[in-house]
C-alpha positions in Angstrom: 172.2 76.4 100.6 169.7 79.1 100.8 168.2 80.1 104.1 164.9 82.1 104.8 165.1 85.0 107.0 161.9 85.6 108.7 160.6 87.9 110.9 161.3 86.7 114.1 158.4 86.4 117.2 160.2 88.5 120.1 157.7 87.9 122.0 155.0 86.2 123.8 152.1 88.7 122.5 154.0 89.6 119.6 151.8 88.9 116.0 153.7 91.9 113.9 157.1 92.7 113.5 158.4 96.2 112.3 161.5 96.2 110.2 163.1 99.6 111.2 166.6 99.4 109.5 168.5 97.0 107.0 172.5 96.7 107.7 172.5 95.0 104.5 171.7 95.5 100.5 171.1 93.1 98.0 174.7 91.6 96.6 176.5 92.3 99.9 178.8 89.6 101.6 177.2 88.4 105.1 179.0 87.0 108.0 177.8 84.5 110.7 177.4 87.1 113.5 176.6 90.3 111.8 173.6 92.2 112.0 171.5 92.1 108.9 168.2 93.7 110.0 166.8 95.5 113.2 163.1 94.7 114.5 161.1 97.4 116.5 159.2 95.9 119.6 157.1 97.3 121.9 160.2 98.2 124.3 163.2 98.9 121.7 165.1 97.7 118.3 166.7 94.8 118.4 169.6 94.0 115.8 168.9 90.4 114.1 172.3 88.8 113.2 173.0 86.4 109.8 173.3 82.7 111.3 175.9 81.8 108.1 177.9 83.2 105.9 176.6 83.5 102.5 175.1 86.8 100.1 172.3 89.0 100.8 170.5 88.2 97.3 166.8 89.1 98.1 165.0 90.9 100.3 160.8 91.4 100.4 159.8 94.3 102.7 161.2 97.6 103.0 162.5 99.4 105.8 158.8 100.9 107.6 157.2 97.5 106.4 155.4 95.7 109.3 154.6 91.7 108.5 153.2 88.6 110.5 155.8 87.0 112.5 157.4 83.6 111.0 156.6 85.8 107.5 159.5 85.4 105.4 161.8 89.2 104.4 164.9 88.3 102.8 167.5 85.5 101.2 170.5 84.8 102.2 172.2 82.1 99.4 175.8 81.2 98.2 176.1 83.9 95.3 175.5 81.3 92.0 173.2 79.2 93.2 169.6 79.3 92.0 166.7 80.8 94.5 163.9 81.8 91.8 161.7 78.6 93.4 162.3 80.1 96.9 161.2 83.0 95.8 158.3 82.4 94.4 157.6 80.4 97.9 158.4 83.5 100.2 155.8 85.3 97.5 153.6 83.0 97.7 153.6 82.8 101.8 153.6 86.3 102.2 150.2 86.6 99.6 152.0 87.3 96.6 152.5 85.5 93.2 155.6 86.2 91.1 156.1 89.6 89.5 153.8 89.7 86.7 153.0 92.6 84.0 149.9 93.3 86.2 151.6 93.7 89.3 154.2 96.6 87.6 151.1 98.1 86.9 150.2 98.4 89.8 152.7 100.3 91.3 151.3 103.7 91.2 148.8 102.3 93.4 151.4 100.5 95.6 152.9 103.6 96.4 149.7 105.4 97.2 149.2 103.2 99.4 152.3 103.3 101.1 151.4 107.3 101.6 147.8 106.2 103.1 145.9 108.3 100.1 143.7 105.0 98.5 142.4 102.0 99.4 144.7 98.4 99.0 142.8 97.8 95.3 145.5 96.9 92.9 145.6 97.1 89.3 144.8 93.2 88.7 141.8 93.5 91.4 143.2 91.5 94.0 143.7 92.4 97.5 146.6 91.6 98.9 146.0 90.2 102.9 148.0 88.4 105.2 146.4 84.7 105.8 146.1 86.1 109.6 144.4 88.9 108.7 142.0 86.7 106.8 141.5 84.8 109.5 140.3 88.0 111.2 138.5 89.1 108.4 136.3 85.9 108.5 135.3 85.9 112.1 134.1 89.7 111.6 132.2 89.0 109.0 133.7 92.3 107.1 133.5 92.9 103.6 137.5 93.8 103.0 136.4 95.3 99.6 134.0 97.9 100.5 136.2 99.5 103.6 138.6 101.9 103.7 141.2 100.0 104.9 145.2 101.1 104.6 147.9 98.1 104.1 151.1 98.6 106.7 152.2 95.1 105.7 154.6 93.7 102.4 154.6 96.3 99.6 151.3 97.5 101.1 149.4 94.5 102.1 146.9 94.5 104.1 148.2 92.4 108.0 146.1 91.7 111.1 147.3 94.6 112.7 145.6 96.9 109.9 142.7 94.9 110.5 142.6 95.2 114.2 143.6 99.1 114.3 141.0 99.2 111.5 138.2 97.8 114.2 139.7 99.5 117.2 139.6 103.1 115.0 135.9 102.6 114.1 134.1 101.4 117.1 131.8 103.6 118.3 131.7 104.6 121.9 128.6 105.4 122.7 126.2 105.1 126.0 123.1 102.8 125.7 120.5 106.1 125.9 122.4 107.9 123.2 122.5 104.7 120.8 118.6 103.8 121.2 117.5 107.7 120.9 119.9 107.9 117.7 118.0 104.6 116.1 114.4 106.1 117.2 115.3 109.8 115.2 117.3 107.8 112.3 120.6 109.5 113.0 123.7 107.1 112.3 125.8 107.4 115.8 129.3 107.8 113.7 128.0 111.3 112.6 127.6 112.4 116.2 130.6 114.0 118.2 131.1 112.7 121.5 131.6 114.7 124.6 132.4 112.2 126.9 135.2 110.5 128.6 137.8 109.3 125.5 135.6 110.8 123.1 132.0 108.7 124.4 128.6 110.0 122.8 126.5 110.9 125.8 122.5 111.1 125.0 123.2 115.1 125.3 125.0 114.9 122.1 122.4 113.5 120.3 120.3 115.4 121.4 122.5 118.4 120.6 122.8 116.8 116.8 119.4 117.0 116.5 118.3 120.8 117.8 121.2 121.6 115.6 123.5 122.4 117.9 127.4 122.1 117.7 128.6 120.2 121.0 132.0 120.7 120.5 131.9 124.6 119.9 132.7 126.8 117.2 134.8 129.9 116.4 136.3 131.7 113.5 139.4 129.5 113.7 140.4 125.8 113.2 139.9 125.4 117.1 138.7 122.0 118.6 136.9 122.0 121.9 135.6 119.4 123.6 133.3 120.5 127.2 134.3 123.4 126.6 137.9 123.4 126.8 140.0 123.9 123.5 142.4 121.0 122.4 145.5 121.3 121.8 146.1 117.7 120.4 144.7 114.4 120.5 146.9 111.5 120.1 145.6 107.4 119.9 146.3 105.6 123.3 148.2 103.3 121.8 151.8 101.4 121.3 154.3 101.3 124.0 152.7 104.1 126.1 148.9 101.8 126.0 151.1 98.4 127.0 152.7 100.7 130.0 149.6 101.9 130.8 148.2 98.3 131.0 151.0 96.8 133.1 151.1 99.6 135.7 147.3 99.2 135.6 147.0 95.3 136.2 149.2 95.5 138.5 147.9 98.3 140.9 144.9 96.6 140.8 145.8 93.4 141.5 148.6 93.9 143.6 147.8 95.4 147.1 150.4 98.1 147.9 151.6 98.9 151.0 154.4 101.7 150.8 157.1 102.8 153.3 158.9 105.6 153.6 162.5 106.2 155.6 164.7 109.6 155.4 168.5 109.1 155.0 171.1 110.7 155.9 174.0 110.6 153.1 176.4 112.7 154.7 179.4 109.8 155.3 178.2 108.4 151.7 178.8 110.8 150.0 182.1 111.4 151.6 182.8 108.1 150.6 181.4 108.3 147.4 184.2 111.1 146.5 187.6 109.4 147.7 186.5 106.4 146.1 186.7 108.7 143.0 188.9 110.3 143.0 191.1 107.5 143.5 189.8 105.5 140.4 189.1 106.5 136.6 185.6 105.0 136.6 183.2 107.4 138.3 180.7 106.1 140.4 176.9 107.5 141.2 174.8 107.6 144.0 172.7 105.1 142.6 175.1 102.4 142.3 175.7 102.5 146.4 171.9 102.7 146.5 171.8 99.5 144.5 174.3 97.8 146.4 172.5 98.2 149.6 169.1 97.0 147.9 171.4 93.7 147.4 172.5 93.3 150.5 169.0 93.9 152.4 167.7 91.7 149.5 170.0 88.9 150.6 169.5 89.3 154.1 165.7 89.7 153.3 164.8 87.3 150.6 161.2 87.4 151.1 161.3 90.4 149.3 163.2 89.4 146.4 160.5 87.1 145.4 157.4 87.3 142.5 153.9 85.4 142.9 153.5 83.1 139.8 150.1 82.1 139.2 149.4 80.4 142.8 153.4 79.9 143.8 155.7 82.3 145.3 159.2 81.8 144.1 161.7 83.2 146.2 165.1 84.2 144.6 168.4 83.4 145.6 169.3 85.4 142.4 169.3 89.4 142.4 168.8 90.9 139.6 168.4 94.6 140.0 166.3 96.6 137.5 166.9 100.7 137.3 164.0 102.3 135.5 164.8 104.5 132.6 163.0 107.3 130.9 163.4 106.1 127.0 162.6 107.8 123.9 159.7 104.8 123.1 158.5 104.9 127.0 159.5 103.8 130.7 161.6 101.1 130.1 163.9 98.9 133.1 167.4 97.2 132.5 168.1 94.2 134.5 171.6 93.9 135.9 172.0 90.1 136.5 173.1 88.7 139.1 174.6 91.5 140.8 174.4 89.6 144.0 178.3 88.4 143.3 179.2 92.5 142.0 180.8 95.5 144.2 179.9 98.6 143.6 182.1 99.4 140.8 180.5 96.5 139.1 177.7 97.2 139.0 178.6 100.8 138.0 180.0 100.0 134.9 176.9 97.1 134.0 174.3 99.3 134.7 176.1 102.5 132.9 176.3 100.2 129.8 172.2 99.5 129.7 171.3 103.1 130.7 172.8 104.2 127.8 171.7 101.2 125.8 168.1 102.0 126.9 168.2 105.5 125.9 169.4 105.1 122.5 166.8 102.3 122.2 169.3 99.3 121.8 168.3 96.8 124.4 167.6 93.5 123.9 164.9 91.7 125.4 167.5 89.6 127.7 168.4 93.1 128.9 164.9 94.3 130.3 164.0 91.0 131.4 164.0 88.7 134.4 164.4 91.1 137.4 163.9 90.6 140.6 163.5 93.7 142.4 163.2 97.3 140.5 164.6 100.8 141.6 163.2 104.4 140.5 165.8 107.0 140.7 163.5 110.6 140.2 166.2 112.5 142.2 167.8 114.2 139.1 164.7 115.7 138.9 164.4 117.6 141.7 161.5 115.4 143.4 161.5 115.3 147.0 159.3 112.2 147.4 157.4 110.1 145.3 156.0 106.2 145.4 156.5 104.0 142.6 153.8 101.3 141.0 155.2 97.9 141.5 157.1 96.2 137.9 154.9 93.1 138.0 155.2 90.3 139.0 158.1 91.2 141.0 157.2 91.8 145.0 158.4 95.4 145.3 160.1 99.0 144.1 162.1 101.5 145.5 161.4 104.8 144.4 164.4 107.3 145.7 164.0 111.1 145.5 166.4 113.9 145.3 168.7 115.0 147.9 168.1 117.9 149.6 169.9 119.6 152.7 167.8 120.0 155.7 168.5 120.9 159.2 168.2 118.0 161.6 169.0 116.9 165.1 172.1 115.5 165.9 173.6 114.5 169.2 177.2 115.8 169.3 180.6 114.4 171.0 179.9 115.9 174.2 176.2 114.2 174.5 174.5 117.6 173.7 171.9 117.6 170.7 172.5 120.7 168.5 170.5 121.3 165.0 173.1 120.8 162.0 172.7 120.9 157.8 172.7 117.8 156.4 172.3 116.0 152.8 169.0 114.5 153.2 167.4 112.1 151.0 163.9 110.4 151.1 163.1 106.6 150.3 159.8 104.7 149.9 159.2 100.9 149.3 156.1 100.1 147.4 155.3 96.5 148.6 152.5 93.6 147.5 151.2 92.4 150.8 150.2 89.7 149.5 153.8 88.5 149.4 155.5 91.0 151.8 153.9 91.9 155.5 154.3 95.1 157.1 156.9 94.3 159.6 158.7 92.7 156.9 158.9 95.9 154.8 159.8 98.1 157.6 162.5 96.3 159.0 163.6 95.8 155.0 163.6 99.6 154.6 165.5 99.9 157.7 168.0 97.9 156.9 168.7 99.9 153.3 168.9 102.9 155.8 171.4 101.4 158.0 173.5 100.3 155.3 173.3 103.8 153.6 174.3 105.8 156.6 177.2 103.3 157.3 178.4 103.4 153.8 181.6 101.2 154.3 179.5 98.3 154.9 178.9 98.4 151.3 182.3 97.4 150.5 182.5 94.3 152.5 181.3 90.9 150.8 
């Protein structure tokens, strides 16, 4: 029997998927479990496996091709049976009619399209538009014939993110002053450069515009300068780097931080650290020690490894440690699960699998979900001390900087202090008192140190 592959909602706020790669062409044999397609979200790709065994006989988008979610994109049938009335369904959901004369016509057009170089007018006149972005389309009140609008969507259709990136692209920033002194001297505001923050039109501009003066400065070259300061490029605030931006934000505003700082000394660690590899094949890294201490003080501290939900504060029993990584998309932070019941090799080799999952792009939402407690590693680049913006709605981070000798104070066997080199490294907690007091987070902090500089605590369960 034939089944529908659609494109699958990975998400809460997810309305458009990106097809990024097929694993499979039309005619090829598909078994339960393989991949047949990967979807970009706004963290990674995720692989999207066949649930039966059958042929790939059609597919509708092309790799690049963004569509609604639930949209239909390819076939998969036993290789004789009959799917032309499926088809035409998956056409007809995804605003398309069977292939007609006209619509071969058209594909000069389609393809222009694709390259963004003409409006989404085919041959036989009629638009093609998802029923979401219709739905858009209505409550703006836009004409969809008379703008300049580029399809992203199935063969060049036109979906609700074109429409949205469409409204987002041509809204004009503008102050209040600068809008009512443009309407008084008949100047339309979208032929006015803006000066301001993010590109605003200040009521200097306009004013500028109309002594004929060039706000943004001229020279004999291609230069772009805005106050007065050339550019050397502007890119949109927008995809993973804008839903980063507004995570870290909501949750430095909303989320009191109190931060705490201890220095460690890693001396007997480290010392530890290299028997314990030398002795085994799988290397270990300072981070996986750090980690295991975070679960131990987490255990002996749950307070700490606990989120606020709406009005509730859950408090886990659970740890699952997340390690920020620097992606190719964007910050992004695998969860190891459960690493309460894991020793340090453990967790090693989980978290060693994600990193480099994360860095080629290949998690899966399971992956960089669901943690409990986060930790920021910036020491491999050289930073001596940093604090970290909490992963909501988790209670707390750990940022840990570099290692660094320093000369500190020690007292030595025979009672007498002496000054002595020694691998130092700095921590800081980054709290949200409105789940973790101070003491709380001091004594928290101090435990990590404790277990740190005793580093054969870490191996006891």
């Amino acid at each position: 029997m034939a089944e529908i592959i659609i494109m699958p909602k990975l998400g809460f706020n997810m309305s458009v998927g990106k097809l990024v790669r097929w694993y499979k062409d039309e005619g090829d044999q598909v078994k339960k479990g393989e991949p047949v397609f990967a979807v970009e979200t706004d963290k990674t790709s995720i692989d999207i496996e066949a649930t039966q065994d059958g042929v790939f006989r059609k597919k509708f988008i092309e790799e690049g091709d963004c569509v609604d979610v639930t949209l239909p994109i390819a076939i998969i049938a036993d290789k004789n049976e009959n799917i032309d009335s499926v088809i035409n369904d998956c056409l007809g959901q995804l605003g398309k009619g069977a292939s007609t004369a006209a619509e071969e016509a058209a594909a000069p057009i389609l393809a222009a399209v694709k390259q963004g170089t003409v409006t989404m007018v085919p041959a036989d006149g009629k638009i093609k538009i998802t029923p979401r972005a219709k739905r858009v389309v209505a409550e703006k009140g836009m004409d969809i014939t008379a703008l300049n609008i580029v399809g992203t969507g199935y063969k060049g259709g036109i979906c609700e993110k074109d429409i949205l990136d469409y409204l987002d692209k041509n809204k004009v920033k503008a102050t209040p002053l600068a809008k009512k002194l443009a309407q008084v001297d008949g100047i339309d505001i979208k032929d006015v450069l803006g000066t301001g923050i993010n590109g605003k039109i200040l009521k200097k501009d306009v004013e500028g515009l109309l002594n004929n003066e060039v706000t943004q400065g001229e020279t004999a070259s291609d230069a772009i300068f805005i106050n007065e300061k050339e550019v050397l490029e502007i890119a949109e605030y927008t995809g993973v780097r804008k839903i980063i931006g507004d995570r870290l934000s909501q949750s430095f505003v909303t989320s009191p931080h109190i931060f705490f700082t201890q220095k460690i000394n890693l001396q007997k660690l480290l010392n530890l650290r290299k028997d314990i590899n030398a002795s085994q094949e799988k290397k270990t890294s300072v981070t996986d020690y750090i980690a295991k201490a975070v679960v131990k003080a987490l255990q002996k501290y749950p307070d700490v490894n606990s989120a606020l939900e709406g009005q509730k504060i859950i408090k886990y029993k659970t740890v699952n440690i997340g390690i920020a990584v620097a992606a190719p998309t964007g910050l992004i932070v695998p969860v190891v699960k459960n690493a309460e019941k894991m020793d340090v090799v453990e967790i090693s080799k989980v978290s060693n699998v994600l990193v480099e999952k994360a860095r080629n792009g290949r998690l899966t939402p399971d992956e960089y979900t669901g943690g409990t407690f986060t930790i920021s590693n910036l020491g491999m680049a050289g930073i001596e001390s940093f604090t970290a913006i909490i992963n909501p709605p988790e209670a707390a981070i750990l940022a840990v900087s570099a290692t660094k000798d320093e000369v500190v104070v020690e007292v030595n066997e025979n009672g007498n202090k002496e000054m002595i080199i020694r691998p130092m490294m700095n921590i800081t907690l980054s709290a949200d008192h409105r789940i973790v007091d101070g003491m709380l987070a001091a004594v928290f902090v101090g435990e990590i140190k404790r277990l740190l500089e005793n580093p054969l605590s870490l191996l006891l369960k």
